[in-house]
VOGU-3710 file (C-alpha; in Angstrom, 3 decimals, decimal comma):
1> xxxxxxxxxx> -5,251/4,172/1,289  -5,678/0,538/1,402  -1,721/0,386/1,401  -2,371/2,089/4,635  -4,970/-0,643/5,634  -1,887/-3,143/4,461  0,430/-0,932/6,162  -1,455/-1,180/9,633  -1,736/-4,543/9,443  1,667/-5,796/9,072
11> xxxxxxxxxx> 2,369/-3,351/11,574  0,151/-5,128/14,401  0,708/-8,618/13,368  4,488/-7,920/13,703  3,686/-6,447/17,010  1,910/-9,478/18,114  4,189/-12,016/16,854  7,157/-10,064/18,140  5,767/-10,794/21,961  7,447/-13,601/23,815
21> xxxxxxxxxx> 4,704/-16,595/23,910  3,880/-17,595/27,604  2,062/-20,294/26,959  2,705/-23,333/24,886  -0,230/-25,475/25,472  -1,074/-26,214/21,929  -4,854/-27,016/20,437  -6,189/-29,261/17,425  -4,995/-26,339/14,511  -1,248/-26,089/15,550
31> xxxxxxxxxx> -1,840/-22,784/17,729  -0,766/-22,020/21,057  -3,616/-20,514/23,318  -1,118/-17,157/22,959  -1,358/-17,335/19,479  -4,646/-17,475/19,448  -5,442/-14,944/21,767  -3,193/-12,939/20,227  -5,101/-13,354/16,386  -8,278/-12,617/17,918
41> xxxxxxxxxx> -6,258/-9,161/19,832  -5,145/-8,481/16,443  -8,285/-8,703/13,924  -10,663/-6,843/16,794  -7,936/-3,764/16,889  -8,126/-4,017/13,055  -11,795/-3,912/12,722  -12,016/-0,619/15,547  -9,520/0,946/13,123  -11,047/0,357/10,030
51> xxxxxxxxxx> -13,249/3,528/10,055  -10,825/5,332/10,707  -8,537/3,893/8,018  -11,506/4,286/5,534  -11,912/8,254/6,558  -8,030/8,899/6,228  -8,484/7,201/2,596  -11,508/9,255/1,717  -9,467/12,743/3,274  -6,227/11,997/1,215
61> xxxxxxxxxx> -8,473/11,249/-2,049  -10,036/14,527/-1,610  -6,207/16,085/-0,963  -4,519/14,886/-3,763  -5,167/16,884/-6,558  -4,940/19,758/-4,594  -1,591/18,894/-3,238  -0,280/17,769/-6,913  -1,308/21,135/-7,967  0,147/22,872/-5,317
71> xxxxxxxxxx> 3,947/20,786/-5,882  3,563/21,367/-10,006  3,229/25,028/-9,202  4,968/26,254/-5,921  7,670/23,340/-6,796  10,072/25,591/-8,900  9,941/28,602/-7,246  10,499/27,140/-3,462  13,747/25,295/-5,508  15,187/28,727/-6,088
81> xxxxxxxxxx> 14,381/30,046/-2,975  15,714/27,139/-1,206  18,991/27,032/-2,793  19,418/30,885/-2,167  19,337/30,503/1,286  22,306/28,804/2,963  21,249/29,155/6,598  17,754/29,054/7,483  19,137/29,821/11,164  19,821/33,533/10,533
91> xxxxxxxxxx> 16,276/34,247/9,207  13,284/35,421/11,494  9,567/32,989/11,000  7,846/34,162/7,792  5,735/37,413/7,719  2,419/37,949/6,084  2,035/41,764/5,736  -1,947/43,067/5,464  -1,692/43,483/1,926  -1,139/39,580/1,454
101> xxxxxxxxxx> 2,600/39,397/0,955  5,051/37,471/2,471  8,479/38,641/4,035  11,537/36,430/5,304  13,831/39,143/7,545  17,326/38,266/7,682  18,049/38,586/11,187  21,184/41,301/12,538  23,434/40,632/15,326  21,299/42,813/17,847
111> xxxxxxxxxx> 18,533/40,100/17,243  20,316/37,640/18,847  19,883/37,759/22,900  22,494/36,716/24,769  21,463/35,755/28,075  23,766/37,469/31,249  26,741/35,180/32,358  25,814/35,077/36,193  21,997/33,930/35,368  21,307/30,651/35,048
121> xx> 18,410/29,563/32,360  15,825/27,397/33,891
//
C-alpha cells in the first residue's frame, strides 16, 4: 500500500499544480505565495489521509492471500463458465437455493415485460 501512499500523492500535487496561480508575488526560495500556500494545502491533506492510507494497507495485507486463493481456485472454473455463456443479458441474477447451491435461469420470452404502447414510463 505505500504505492497507494505514492499514488495519492502524485494525485494531489498534480491537483495543486494544475490550478491557475493568482498570485505572483514571489519570496526569498523562488515560490509564489500560491505555491506556497498551495504545499502547505497539500502536505496537511496528506497527513489527515495517512491513517487512512495506513488502514487500507493493513485491510489489503490481510486480503491477499485470501483473494490469491480464491483466483488459483475459482479461476478455471469461472473461465469455462464464462466462455459458455454468450449473453449475460438473457440470464436472471444468480440463485442460492437452501441447500447451498447456486442456479443461473436462462430467462424465456414471457420474462421479458413489455411495457403498454399508450403509457409513458416515468
Amino acid at each position: 500500500m505505500t504505492d497507494m501512499r505514492h499514488l495519492a500523492s502524485a494525485f494531489v500535487i498534480t491537483a495543486a499544480l494544475s490550478t491557475p496561480l493568482v498570485a505572483q508575488a514571489s519570496d526569498e526560495d523562488g515560490f509564489s505565495l500560491m505555491e506556497e500556500g498551495a504545499r502547505l494545502f497539500m502536505q496537511g491533506i496528506l497527513r489527515e489521509i495517512e491513517p487512512a492510507l495506513d488502514e487500507m494497507e493493513e485491510f489489503a495485507r490481510e486480503l491477499e492471500p485470501g483473494l490469491r486463493d480464491f483466483a488459483e481456485t475459482m479461476g478455471p472454473a469461472l473461465k469455462d463458465m464464462l466462455d459458455k455463456v454468450d449473453d449475460w443479458t438473457m440470464y436472471h441474477p444468480p440463485e442460492v437455493l437452501e441447500n447451498g447451491d447456486i442456479i443461473i435461469r436462462r430467462k424465456t420470452p414471457s420474462d421479458e415485460e413489455t411495457a403498454p404502447e399508450n403509457e409513458i414510463e416515468l
